[in-house]
LUMPAZA-210551 format. One record per atom (N, C-alpha, C, O): atom name; x negated, z, y negated; residue number from 1. Coordinates in nm, 4 decimals. Layout:
residues N
+------+----------+----------+----------+-----+
: atom :        u :        w :        v : seq :
+------+----------+----------+----------+-----+
:   CA :        X :        Z :        Y : NUM :
...
+------+----------+----------+----------+-----+
END
This chain:
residues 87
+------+----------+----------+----------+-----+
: atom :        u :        w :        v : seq :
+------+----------+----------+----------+-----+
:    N :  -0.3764 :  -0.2880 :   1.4098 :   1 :
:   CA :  -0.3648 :  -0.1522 :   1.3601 :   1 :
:    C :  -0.2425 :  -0.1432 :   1.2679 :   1 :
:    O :  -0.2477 :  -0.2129 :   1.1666 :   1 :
:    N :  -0.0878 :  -0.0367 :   1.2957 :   2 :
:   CA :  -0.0407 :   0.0006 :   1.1932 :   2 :
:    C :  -0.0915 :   0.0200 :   1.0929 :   2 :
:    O :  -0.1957 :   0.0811 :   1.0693 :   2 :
:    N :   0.0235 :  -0.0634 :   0.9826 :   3 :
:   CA :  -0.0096 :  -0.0569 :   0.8167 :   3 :
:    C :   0.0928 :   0.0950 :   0.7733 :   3 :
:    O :   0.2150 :   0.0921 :   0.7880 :   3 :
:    N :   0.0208 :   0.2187 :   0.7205 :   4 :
:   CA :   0.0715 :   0.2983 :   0.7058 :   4 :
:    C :   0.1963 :   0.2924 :   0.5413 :   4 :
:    O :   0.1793 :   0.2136 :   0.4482 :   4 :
:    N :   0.2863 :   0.3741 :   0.5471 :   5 :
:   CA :   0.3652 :   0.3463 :   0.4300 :   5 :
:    C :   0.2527 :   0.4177 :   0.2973 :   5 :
:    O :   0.2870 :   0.3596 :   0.1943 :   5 :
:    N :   0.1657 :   0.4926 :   0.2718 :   6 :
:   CA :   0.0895 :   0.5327 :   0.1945 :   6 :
:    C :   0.0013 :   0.4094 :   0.1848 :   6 :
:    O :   0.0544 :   0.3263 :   0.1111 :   6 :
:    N :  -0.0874 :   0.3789 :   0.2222 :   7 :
:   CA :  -0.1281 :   0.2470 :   0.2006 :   7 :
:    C :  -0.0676 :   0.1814 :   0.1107 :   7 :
:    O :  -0.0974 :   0.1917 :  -0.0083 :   7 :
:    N :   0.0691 :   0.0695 :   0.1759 :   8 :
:   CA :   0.0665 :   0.0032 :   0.0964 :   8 :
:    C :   0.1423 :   0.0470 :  -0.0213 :   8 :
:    O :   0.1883 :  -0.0474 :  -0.0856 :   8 :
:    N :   0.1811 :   0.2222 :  -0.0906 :   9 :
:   CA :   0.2061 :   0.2113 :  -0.1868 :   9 :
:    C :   0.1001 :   0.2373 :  -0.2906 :   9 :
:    O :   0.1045 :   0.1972 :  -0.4069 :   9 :
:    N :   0.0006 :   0.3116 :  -0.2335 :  10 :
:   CA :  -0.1467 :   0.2938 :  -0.3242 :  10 :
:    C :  -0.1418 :   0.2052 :  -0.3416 :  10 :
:    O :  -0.1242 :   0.1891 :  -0.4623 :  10 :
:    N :  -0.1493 :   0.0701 :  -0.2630 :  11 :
:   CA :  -0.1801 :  -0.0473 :  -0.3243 :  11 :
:    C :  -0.1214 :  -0.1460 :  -0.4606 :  11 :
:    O :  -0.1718 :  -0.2250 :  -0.5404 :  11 :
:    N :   0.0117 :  -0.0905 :  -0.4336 :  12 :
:   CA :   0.1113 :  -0.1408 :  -0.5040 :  12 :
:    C :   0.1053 :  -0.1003 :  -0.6526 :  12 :
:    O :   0.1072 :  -0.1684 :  -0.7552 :  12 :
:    N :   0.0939 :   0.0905 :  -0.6217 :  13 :
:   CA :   0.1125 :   0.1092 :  -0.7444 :  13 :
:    C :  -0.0669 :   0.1155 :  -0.8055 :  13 :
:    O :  -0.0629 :   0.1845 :  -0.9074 :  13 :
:    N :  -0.1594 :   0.0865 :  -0.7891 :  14 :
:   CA :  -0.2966 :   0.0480 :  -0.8142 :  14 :
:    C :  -0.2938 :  -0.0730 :  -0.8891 :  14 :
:    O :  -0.3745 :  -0.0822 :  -0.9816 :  14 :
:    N :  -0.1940 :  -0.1943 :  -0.8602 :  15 :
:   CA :  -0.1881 :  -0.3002 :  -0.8987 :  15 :
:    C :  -0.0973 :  -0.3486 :  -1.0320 :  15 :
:    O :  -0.1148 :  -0.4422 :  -1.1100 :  15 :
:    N :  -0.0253 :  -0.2771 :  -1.0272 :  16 :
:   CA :   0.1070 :  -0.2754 :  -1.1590 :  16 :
:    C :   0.1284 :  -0.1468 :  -1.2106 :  16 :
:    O :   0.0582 :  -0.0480 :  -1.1890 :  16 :
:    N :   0.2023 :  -0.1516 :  -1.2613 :  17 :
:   CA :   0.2692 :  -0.0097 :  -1.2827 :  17 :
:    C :   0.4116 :  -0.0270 :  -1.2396 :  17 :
:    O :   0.4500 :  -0.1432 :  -1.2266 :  17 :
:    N :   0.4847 :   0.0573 :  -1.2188 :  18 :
:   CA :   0.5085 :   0.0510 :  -1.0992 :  18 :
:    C :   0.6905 :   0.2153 :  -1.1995 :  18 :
:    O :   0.6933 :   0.3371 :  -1.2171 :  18 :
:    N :   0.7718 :   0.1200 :  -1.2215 :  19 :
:   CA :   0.9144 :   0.2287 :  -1.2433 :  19 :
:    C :   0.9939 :   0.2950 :  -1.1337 :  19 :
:    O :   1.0389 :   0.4095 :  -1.1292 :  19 :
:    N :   1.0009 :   0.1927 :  -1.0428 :  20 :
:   CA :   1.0526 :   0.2125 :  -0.9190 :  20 :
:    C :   0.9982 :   0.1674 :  -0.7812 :  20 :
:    O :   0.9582 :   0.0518 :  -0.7675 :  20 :
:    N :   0.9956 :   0.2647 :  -0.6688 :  21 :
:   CA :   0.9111 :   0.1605 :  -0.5257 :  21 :
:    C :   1.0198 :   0.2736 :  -0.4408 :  21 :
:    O :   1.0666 :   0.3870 :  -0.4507 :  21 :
:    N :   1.0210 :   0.1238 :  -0.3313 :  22 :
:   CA :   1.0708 :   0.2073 :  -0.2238 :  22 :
:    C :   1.0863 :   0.1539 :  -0.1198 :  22 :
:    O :   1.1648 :   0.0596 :  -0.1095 :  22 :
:    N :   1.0071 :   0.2060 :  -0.0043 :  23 :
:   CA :   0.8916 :   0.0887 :   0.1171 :  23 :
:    C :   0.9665 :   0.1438 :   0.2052 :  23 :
:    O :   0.9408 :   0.2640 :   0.2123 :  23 :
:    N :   1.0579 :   0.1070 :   0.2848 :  24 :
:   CA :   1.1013 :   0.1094 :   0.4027 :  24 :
:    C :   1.0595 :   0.0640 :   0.5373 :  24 :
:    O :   1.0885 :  -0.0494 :   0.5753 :  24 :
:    N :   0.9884 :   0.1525 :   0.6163 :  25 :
:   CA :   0.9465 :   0.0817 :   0.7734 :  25 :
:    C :   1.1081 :   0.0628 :   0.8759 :  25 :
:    O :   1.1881 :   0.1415 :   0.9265 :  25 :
:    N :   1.0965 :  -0.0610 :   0.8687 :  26 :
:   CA :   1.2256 :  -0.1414 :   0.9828 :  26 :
:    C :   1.1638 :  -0.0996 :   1.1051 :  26 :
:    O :   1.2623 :  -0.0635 :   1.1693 :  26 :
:    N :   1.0222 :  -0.0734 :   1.2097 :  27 :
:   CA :   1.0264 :  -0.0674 :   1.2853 :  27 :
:    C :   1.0179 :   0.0212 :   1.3693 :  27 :
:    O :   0.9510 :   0.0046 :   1.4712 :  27 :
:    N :   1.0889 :   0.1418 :   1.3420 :  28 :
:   CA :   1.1396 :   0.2379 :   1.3850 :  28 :
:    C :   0.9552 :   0.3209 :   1.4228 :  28 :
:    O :   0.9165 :   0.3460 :   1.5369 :  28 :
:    N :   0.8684 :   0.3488 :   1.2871 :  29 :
:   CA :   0.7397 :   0.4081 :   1.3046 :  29 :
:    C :   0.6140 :   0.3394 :   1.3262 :  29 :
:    O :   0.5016 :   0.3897 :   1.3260 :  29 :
:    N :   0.6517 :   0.1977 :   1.3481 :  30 :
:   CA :   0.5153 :   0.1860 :   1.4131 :  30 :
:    C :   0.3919 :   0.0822 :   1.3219 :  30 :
:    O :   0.2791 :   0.0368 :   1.3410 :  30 :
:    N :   0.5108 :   0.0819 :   1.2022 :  31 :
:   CA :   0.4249 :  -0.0038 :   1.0634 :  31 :
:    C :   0.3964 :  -0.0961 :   1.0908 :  31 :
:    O :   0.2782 :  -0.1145 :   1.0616 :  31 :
:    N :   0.4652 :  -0.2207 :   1.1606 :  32 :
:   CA :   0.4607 :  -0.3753 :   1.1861 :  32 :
:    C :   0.5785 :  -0.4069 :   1.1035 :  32 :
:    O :   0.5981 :  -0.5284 :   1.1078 :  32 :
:    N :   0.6753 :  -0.3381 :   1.0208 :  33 :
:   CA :   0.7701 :  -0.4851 :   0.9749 :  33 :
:    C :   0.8426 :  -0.3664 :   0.8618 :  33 :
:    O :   0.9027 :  -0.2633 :   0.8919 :  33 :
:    N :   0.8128 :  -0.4225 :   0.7224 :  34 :
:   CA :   0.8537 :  -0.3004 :   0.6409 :  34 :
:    C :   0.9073 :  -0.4169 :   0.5158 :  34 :
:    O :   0.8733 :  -0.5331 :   0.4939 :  34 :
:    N :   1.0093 :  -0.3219 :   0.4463 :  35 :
:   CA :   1.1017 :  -0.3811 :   0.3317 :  35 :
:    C :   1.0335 :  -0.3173 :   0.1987 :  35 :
:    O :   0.9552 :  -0.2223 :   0.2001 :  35 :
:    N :   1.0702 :  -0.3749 :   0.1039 :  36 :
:   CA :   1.0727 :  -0.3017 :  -0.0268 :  36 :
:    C :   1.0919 :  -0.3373 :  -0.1375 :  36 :
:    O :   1.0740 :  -0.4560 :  -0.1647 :  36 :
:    N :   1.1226 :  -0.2714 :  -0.2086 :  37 :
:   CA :   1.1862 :  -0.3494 :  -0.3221 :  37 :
:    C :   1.0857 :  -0.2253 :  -0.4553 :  37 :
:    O :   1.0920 :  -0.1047 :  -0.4793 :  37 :
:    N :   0.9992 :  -0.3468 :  -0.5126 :  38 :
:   CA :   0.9785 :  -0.3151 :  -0.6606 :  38 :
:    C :   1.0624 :  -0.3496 :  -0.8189 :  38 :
:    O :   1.1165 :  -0.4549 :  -0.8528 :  38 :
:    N :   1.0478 :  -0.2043 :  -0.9057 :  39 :
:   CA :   1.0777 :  -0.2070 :  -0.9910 :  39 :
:    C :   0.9900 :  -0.2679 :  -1.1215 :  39 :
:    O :   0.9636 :  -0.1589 :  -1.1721 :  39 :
:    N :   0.9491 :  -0.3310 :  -1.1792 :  40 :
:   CA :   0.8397 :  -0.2854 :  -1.2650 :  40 :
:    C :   0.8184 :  -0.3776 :  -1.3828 :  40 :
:    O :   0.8183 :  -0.4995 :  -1.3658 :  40 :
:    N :   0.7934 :  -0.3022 :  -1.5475 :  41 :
:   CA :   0.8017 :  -0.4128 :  -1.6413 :  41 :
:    C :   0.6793 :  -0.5801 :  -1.6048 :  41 :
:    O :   0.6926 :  -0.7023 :  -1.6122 :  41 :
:    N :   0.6045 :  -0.5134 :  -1.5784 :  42 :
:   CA :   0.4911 :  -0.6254 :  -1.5050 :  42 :
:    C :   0.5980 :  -0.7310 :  -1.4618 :  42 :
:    O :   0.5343 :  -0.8350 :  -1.4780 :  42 :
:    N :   0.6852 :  -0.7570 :  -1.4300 :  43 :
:   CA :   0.7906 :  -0.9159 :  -1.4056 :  43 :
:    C :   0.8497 :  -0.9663 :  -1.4971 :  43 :
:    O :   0.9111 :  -1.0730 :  -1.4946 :  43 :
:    N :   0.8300 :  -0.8627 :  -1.6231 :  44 :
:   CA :   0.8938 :  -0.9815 :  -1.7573 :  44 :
:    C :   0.8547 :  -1.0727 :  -1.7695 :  44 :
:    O :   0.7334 :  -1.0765 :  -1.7898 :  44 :
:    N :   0.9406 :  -1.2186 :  -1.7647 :  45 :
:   CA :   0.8640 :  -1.3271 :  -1.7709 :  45 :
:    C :   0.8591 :  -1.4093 :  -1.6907 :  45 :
:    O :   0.8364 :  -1.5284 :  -1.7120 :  45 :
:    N :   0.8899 :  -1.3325 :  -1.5352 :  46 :
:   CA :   0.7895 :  -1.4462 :  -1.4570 :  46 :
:    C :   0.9397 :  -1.4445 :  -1.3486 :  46 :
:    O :   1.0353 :  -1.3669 :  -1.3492 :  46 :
:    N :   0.9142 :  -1.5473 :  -1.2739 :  47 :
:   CA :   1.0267 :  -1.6205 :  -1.1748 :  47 :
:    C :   0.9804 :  -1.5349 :  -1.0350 :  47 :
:    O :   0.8676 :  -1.5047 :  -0.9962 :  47 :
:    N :   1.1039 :  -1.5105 :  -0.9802 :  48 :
:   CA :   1.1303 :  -1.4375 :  -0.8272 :  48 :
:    C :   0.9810 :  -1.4889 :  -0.7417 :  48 :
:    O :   0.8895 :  -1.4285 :  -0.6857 :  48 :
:    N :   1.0162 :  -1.6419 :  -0.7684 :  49 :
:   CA :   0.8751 :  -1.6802 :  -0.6674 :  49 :
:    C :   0.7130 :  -1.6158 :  -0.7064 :  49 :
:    O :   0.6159 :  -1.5819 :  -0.6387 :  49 :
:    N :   0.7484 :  -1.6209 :  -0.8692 :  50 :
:   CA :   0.6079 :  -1.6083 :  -0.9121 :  50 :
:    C :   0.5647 :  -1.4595 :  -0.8935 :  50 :
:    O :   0.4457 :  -1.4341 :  -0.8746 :  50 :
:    N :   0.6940 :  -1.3228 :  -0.9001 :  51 :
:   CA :   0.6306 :  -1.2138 :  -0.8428 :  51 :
:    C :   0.6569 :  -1.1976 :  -0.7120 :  51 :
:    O :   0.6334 :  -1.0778 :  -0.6968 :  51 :
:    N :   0.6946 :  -1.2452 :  -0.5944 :  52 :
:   CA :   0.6684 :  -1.2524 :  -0.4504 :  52 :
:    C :   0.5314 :  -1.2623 :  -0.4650 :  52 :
:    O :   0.4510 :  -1.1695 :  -0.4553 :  52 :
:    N :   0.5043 :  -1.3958 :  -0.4924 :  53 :
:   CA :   0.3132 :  -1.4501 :  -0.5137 :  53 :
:    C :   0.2557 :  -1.3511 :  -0.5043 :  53 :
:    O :   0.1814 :  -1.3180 :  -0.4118 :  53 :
:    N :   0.2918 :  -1.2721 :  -0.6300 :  54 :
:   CA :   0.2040 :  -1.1511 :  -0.6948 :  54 :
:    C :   0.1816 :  -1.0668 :  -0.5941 :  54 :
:    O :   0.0696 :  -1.0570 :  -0.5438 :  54 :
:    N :   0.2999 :  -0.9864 :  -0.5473 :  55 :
:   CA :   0.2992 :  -0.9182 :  -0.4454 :  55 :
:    C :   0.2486 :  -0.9367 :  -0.3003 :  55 :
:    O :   0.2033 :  -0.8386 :  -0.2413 :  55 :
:    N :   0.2541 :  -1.0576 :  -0.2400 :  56 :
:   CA :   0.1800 :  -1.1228 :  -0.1846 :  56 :
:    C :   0.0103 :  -1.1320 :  -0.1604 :  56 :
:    O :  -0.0724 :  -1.1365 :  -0.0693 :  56 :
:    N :   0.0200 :  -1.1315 :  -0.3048 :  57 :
:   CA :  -0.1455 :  -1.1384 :  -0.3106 :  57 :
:    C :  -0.1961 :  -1.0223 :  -0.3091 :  57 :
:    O :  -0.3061 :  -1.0034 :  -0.2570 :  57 :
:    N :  -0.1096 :  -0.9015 :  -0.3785 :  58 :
:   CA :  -0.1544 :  -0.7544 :  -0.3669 :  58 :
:    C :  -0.1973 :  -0.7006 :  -0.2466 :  58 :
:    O :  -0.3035 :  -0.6421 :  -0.2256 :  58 :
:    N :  -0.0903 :  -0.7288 :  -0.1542 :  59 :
:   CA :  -0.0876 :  -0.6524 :  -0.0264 :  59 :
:    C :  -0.1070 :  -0.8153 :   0.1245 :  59 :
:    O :  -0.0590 :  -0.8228 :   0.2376 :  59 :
:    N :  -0.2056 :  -0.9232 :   0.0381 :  60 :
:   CA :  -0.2575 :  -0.9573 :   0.1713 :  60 :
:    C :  -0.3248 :  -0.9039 :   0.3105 :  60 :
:    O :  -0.3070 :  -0.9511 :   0.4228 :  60 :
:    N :  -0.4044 :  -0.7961 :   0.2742 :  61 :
:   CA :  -0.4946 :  -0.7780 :   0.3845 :  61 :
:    C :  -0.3079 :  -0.6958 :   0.4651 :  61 :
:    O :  -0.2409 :  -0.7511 :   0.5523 :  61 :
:    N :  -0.2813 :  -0.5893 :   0.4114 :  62 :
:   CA :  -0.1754 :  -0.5614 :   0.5104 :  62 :
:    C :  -0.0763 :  -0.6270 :   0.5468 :  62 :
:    O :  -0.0037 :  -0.5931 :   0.6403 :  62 :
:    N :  -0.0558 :  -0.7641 :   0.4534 :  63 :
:   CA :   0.0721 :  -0.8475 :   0.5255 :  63 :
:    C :   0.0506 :  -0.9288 :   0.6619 :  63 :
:    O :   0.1226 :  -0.9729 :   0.7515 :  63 :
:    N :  -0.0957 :  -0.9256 :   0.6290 :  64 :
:   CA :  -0.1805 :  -0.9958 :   0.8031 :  64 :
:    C :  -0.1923 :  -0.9015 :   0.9181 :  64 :
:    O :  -0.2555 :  -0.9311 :   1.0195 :  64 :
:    N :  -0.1126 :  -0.7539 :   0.8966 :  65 :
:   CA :  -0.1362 :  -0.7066 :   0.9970 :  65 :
:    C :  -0.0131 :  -0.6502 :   1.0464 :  65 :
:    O :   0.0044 :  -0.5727 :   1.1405 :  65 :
:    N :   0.0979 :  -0.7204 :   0.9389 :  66 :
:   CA :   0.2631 :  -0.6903 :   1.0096 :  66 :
:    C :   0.3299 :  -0.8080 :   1.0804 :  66 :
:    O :   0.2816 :  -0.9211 :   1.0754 :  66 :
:    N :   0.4142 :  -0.7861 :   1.1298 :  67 :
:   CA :   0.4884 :  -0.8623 :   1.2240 :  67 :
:    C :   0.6305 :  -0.8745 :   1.1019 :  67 :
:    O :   0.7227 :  -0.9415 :   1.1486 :  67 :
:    N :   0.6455 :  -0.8437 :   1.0205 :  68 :
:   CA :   0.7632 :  -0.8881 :   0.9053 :  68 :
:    C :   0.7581 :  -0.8154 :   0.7812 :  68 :
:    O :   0.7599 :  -0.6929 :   0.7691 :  68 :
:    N :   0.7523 :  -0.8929 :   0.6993 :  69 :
:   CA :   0.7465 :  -0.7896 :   0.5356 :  69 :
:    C :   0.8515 :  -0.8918 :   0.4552 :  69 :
:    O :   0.8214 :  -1.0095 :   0.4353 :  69 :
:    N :   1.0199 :  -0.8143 :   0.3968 :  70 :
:   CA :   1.0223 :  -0.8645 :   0.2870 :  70 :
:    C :   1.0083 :  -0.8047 :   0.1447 :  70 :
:    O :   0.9336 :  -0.7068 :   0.1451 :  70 :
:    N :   1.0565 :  -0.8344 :   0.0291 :  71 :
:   CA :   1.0853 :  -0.7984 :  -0.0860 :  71 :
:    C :   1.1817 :  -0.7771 :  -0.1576 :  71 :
:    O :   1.2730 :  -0.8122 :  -0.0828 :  71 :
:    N :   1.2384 :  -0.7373 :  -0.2695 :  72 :
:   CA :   1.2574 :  -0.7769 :  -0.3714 :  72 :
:    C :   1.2602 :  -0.7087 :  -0.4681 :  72 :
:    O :   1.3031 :  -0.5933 :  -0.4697 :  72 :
:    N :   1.1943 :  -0.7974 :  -0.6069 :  73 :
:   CA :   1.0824 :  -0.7295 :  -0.7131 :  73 :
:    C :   1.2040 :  -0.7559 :  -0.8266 :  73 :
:    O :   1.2599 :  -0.8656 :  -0.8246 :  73 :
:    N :   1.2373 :  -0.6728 :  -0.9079 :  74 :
:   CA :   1.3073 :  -0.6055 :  -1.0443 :  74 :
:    C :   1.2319 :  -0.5787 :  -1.1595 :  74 :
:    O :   1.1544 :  -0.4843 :  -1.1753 :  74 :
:    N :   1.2631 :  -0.6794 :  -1.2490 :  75 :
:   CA :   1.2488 :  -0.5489 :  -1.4231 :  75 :
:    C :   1.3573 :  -0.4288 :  -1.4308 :  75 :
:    O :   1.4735 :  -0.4467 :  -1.3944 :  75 :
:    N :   1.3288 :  -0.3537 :  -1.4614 :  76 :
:   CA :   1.3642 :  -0.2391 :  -1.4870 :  76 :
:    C :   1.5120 :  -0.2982 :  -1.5213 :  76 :
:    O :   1.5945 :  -0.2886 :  -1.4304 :  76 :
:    N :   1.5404 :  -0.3392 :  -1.6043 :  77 :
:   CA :   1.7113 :  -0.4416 :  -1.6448 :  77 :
:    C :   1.7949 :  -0.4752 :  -1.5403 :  77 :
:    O :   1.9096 :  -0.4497 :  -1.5035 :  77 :
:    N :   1.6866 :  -0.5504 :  -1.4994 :  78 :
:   CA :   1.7459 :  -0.6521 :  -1.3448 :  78 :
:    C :   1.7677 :  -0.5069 :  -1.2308 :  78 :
:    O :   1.8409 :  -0.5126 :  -1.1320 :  78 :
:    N :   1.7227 :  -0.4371 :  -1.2532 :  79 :
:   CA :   1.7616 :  -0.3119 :  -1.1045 :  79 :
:    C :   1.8615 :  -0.2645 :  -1.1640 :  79 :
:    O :   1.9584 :  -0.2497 :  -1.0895 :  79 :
:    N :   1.8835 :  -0.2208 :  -1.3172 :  80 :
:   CA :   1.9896 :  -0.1317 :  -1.3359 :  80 :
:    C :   2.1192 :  -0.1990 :  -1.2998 :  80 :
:    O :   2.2043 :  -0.1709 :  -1.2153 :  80 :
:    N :   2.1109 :  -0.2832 :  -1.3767 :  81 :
:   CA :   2.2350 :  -0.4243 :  -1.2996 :  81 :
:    C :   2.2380 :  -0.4245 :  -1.1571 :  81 :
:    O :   2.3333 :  -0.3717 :  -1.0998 :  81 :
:    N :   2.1544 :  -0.4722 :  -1.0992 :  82 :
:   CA :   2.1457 :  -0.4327 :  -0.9520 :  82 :
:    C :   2.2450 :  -0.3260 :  -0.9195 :  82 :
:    O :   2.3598 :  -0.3425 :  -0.8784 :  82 :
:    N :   2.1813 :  -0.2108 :  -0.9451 :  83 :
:   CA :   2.2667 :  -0.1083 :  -0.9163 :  83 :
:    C :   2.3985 :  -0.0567 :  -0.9648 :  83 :
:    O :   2.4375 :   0.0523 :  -0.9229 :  83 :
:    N :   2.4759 :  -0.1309 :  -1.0560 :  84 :
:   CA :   2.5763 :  -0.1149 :  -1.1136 :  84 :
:    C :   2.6804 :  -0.2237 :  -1.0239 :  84 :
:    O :   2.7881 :  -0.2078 :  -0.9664 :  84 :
:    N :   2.6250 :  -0.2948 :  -1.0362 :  85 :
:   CA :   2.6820 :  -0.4323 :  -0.9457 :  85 :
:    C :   2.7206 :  -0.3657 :  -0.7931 :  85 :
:    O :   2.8198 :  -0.3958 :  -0.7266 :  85 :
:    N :   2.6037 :  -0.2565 :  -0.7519 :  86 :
:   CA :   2.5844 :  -0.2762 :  -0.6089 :  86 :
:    C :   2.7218 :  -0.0992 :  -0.5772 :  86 :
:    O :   2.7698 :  -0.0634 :  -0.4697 :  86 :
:    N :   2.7448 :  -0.0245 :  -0.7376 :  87 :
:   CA :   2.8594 :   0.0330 :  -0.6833 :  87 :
:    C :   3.0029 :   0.0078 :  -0.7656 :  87 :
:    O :   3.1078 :   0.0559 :  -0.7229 :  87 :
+------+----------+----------+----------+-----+
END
């Protein structure tokens, strides 16, 4: 069964709080292989791997029902940089 993009942002933002989200479906509708990148103070502290984990663990039941999910999770700091960097 497609994992709808509402789904997994209830889930997401249910789990953290949540500055920035933004869930991209790669597979042109059919909710097997989706991107996204979180913002959120909830990562002060902790290492890339350790909030993948997190995220990971949030959205197991729907990561078992895609065919590709990646990430990548930001403090609020780390995105603004991000985005300064990225123009």
């Amino acid at each position: 069964m497609p994992i709808s993009l509402p789904d997994l942002e209830n889930a997401i933002r249910t789990a953290i709080p949540v500055a920035h989200l933004e869930i991209e479906d790669q597979s042109n509708g059919c909710g097997e292989n989706y991107a996204i990148v979180v913002v959120s103070d909830a990562f002060e502290g902790k290492t890339t791997l350790a909030r993948h984990r997190f995220i990971n663990e949030v959205l197991k039941n729907e990561i078992a029902e895609m065919h590709a999910f990646s990430q990548k999770t930001f403090t609020p700091k780390q995105y603004e940089a991000h985005l300064q960097k990225s123009t």
